[in-house]
C-alpha positions as CSV (number, residue, x, y, z in Angstrom):
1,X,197.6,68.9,-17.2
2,X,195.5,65.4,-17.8
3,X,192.1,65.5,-17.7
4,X,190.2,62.1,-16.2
5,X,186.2,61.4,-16.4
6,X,185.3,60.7,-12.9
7,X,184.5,57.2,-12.9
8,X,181.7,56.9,-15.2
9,X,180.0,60.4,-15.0
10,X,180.6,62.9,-17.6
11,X,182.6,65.3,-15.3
12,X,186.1,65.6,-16.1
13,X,189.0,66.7,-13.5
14,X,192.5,67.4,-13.3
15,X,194.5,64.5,-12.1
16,X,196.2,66.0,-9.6
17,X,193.5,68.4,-7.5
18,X,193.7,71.0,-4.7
19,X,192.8,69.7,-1.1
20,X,192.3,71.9,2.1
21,X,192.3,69.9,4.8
22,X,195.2,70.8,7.6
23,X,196.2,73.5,5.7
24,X,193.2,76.5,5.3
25,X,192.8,77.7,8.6
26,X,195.6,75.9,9.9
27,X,198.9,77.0,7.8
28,X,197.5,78.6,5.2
29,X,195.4,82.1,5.5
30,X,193.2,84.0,2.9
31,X,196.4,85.4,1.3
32,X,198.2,82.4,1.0
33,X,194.5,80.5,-0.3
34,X,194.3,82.9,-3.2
35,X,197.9,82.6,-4.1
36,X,198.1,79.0,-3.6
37,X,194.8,78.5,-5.5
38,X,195.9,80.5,-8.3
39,X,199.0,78.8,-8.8
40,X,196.9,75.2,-9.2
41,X,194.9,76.9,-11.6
42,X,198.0,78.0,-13.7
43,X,198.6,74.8,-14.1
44,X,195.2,73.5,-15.1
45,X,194.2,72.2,-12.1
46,X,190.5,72.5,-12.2
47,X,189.1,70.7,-8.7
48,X,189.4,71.9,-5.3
49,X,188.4,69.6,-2.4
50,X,187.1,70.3,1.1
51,X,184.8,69.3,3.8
52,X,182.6,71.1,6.1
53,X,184.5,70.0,9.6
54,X,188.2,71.7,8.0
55,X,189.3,73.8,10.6
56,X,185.4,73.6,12.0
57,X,183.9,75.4,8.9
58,X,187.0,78.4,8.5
59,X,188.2,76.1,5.5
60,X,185.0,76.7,3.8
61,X,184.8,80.2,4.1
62,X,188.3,80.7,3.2
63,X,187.6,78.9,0.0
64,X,185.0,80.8,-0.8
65,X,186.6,84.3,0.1
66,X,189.5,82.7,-2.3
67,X,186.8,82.0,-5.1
68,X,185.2,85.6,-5.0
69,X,188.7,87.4,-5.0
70,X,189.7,85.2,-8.1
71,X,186.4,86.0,-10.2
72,X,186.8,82.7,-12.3
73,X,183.7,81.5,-14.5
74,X,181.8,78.7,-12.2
75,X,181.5,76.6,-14.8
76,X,185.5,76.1,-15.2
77,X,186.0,74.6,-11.9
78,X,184.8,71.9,-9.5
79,X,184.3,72.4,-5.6
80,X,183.8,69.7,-3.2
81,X,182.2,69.7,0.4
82,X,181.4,66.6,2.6
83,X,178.9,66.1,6.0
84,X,179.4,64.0,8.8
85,X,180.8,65.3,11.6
86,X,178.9,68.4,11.8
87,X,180.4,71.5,14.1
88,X,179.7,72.8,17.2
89,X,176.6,75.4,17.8
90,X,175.4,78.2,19.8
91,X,173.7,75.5,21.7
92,X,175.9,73.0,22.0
93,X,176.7,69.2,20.3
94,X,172.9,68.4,19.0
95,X,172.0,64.8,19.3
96,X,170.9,65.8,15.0
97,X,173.7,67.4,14.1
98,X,177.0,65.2,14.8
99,X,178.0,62.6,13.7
100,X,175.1,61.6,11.7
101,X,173.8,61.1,8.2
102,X,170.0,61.5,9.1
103,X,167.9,63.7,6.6
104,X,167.4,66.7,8.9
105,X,171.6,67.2,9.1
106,X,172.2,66.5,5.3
107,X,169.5,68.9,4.4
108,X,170.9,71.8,6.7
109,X,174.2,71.2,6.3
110,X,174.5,71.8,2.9
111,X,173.0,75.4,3.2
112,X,175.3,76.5,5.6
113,X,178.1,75.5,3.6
114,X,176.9,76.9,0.6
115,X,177.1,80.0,2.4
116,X,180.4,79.6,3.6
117,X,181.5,79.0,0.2
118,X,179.4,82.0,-1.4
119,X,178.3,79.3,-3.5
120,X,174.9,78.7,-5.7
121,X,176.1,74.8,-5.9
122,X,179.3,72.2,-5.0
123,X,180.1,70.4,-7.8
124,X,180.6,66.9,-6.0
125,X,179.1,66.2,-2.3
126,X,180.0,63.5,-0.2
127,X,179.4,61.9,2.7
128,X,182.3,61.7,4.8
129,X,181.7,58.4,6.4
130,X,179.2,56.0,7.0
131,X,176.6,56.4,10.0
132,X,175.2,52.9,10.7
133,X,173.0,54.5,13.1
134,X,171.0,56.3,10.2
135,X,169.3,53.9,7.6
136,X,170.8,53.7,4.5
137,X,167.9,54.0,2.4
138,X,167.3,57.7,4.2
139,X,170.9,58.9,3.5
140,X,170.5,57.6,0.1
141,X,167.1,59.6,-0.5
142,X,168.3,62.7,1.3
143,X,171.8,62.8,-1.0
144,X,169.4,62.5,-4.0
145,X,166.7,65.2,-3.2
146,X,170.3,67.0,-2.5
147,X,171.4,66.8,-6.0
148,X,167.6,67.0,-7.5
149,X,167.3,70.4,-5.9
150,X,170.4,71.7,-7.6
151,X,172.5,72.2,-4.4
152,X,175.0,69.4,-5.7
153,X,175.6,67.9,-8.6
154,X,176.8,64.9,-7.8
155,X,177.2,63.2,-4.9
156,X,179.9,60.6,-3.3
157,X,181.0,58.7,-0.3
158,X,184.4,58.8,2.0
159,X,186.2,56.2,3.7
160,X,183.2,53.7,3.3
161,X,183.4,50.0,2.4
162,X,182.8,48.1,-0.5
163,X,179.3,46.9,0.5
164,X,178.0,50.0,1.9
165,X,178.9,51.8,-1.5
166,X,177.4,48.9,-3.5
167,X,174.7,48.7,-1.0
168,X,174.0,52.5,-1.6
169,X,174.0,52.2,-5.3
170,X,171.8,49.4,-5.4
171,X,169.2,51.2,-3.5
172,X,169.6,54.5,-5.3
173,X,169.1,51.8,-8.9
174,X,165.8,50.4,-7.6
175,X,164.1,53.8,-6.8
176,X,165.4,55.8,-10.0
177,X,167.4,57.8,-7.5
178,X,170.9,59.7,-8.0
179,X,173.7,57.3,-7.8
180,X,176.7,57.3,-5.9
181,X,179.5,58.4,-8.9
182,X,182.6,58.7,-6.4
183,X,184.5,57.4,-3.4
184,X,187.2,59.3,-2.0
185,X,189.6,57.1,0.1
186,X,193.5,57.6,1.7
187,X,195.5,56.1,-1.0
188,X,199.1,56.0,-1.1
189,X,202.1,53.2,-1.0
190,X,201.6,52.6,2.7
191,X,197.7,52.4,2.0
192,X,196.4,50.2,-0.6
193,X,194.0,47.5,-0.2
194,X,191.2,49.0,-0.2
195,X,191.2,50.9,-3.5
196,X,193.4,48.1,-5.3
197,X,191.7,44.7,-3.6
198,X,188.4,45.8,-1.9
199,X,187.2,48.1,-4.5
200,X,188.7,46.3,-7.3
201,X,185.2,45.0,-8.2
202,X,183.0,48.4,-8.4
203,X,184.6,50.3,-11.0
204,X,183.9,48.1,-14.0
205,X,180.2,46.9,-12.0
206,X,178.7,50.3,-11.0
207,X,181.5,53.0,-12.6
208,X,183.2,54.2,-9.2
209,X,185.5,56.7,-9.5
210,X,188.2,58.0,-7.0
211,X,189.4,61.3,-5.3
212,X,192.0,59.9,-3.4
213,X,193.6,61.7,-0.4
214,X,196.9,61.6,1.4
215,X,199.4,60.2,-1.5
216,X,202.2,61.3,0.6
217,X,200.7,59.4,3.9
218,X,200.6,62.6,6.2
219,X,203.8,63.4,4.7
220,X,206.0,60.4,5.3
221,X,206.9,59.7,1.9
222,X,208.7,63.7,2.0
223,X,211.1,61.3,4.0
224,X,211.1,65.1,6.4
225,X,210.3,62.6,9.1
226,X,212.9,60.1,9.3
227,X,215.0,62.5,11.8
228,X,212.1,63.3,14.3
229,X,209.2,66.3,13.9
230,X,210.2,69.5,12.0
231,X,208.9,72.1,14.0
232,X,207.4,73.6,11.0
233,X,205.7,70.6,9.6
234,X,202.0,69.3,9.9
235,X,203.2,67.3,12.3
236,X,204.1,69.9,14.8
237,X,200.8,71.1,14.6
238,X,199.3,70.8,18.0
239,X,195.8,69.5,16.7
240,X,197.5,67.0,14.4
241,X,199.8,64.8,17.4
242,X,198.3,62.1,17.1
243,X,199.9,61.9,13.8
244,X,203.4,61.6,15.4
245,X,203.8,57.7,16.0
246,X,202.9,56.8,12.3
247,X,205.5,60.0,11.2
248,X,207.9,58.6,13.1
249,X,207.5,55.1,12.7
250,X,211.3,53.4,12.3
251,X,210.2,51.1,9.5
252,X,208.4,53.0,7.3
253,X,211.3,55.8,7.4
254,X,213.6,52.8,6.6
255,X,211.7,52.0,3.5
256,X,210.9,55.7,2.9
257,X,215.2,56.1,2.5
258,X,215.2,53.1,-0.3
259,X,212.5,54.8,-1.7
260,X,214.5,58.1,-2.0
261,X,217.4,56.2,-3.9
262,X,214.6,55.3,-7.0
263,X,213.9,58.7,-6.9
264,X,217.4,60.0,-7.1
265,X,217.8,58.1,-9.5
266,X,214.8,59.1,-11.6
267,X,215.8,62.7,-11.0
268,X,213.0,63.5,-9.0
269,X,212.2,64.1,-4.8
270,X,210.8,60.8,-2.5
271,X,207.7,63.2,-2.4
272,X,207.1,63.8,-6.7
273,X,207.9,60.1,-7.2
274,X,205.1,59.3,-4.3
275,X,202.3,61.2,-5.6
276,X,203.6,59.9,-9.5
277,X,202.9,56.1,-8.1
278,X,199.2,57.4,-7.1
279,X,198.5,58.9,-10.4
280,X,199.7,55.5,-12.0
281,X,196.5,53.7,-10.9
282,X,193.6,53.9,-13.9
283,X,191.2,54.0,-11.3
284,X,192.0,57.5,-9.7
285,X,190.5,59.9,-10.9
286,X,192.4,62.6,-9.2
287,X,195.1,62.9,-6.2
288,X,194.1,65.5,-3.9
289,X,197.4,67.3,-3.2
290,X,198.0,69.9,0.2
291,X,200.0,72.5,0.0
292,X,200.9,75.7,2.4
293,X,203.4,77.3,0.1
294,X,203.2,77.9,-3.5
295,X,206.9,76.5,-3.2
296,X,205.5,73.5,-2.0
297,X,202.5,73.0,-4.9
298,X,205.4,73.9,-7.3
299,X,206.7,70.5,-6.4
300,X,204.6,68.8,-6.4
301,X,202.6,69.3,-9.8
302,X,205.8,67.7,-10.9
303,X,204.8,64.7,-10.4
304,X,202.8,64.6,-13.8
305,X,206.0,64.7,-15.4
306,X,207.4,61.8,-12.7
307,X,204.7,59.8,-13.8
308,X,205.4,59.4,-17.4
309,X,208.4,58.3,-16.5
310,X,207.2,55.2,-14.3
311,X,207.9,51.9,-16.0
312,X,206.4,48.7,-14.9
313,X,210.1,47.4,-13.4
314,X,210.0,50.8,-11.2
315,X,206.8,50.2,-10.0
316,X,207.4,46.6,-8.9
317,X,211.0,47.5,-7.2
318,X,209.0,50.2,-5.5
319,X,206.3,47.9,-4.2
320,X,208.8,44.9,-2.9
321,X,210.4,47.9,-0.9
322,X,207.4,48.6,0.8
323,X,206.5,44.9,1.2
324,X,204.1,44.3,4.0
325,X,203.9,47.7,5.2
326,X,201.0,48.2,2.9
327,X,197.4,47.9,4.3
């Protein structure tokens, strides 16, 4: 396994990491977490990513359950979480508690997952997207008292722009506060502006590193879609529908199939040589994998190998196949 510093921070992680989302709660049960969990650890995997809103806080506890069963030493693996969306209560959607980054949610939120994850501290926090009804100077103070306290130890952002990172490390610099060390955007060959144009600037300027998500775009580049919805894929899932019309678009698939001939002839699945184009980029710091099978993980950590094997000619044939496509 390779080992990458998250941006600028001191924390290392395992360039290809364990994500939860869809799977824990959805496909995957406490059984299946430990097994799958212990396979990625196995082979050196060392991070393990998920959120508060997975499968409305059963991801969490799974996790957690998964962790306590396994007995590893804390200090040998990294656990994320990340607040936004809140979940539902006893009482009903709380005008504090959804959909908000406001100082009484943060604070809260990160006790009750905590808890959920029979945890002392997450590793890495971030907030899963930005709330332009909550100042940013508030957020920024509340993710800092966050990490002060112990609770986290770093903390991050999701899905948010350029500016409102750079904005938020700008004001965390003139107060003295915790940075911002991480961003942790969709990033695959159908997805690539923002981490390759729009970010280009903050990795060298303020040390931004990346946990990227989806390198296989929902499971497109598997190329399992070109022939409609497997009934047992993610996509059949009921929750996850409205992921059908970008499955099953007719030009991606298209591209997806020159894509497979690459990896055919690379000795290697559509999906391994996917994840192997993510893990090409200097300025991930891991790919967050998903797996419901230990089959399925076995796969893909192959992609390390893949990788290697990724000349500057392949790359560049494999980007003029997907052509405009990418956004």
């Amino acid at each position: 396994m390779e080992y990458r510093r998250l941006g600028k921070s001191g924390l290392k992680v395992s360039a290809l990491s364990l994500g939860s989302w869809v799977t824990y709660g959805n496909q995957v049960d406490q059984n299946s977490a430990i097994e799958l969990m212990s396979a990625a650890r196995d082979h050196g995997i060392n991070f393990f990513d998920n959120a508060e809103v997975y499968a409305s806080g059963k991801s969490e506890l799974l996790m957690g359950a998964a962790l306590k069963k396994l007995g590893w030493d804390r200090l040998t693996y990294v656990v994320s979480t990340k607040f936004f969306w809140g979940l539902p209560t006893k009482f009903g959607d709380g005008i504090n508690e959804r959909n908000t980054l406001n100082r009484k949610y943060l604070m809260q939120a990160i006790d009750l997952s905590l808890k959920r994850l029979d945890l002392d501290f997450v590793d890495l926090v971030y907030c899963h997207r930005p709330d332009v009804n909550t100042p940013l100077e508030e957020t920024v103070y509340a993710m800092h008292d966050m990490v002060s306290s112990g609770k986290a130890l770093y903390w991050g952002t999701s899905e948010w722009s350029a500016a409102e990172i750079a904005a938020a490390w700008h004001i965390a610099d003139k107060h003295h506060l915790h940075k911002p060390v991480v961003e942790q955007p969709e990033y695959n060959l159908f997805h690539r502006h923002r981490v390759e144009t729009e970010y280009a600037r903050l990795y060298g300027d303020i040390g931004l590193g990346l946990t990227t998500w989806s390198p296989l775009a929902s499971g497109l580049l598997t190329g399992k879609y070109a022939n409609g919805i497997p009934a047992d894929s993610r996509g059949a899932l009921k929750n996850l529908t409205w992921m059908q019309e970008q499955l099953l678009d007719g030009d991606k698939n298209a591209k997806v199939a020159k894509l497979a001939v690459v990896a055919q002839e690379l000795g290697c699945t559509t999906a391994q040589l996917a994840i192997a184009w993510c893990l090409k980029n200097p300025n991930v710091s891991t790919v967050i994998t998903g797996a419901s099978r230990v089959s399925q993980f076995a796969e893909n950590i192959k992609a390390l190998e893949i990788s290697g094997k990724l000349e500057q000619t392949v790359m560049a044939r494999m980007s003029d196949i997907i052509g405009n496509a990418a956004n």
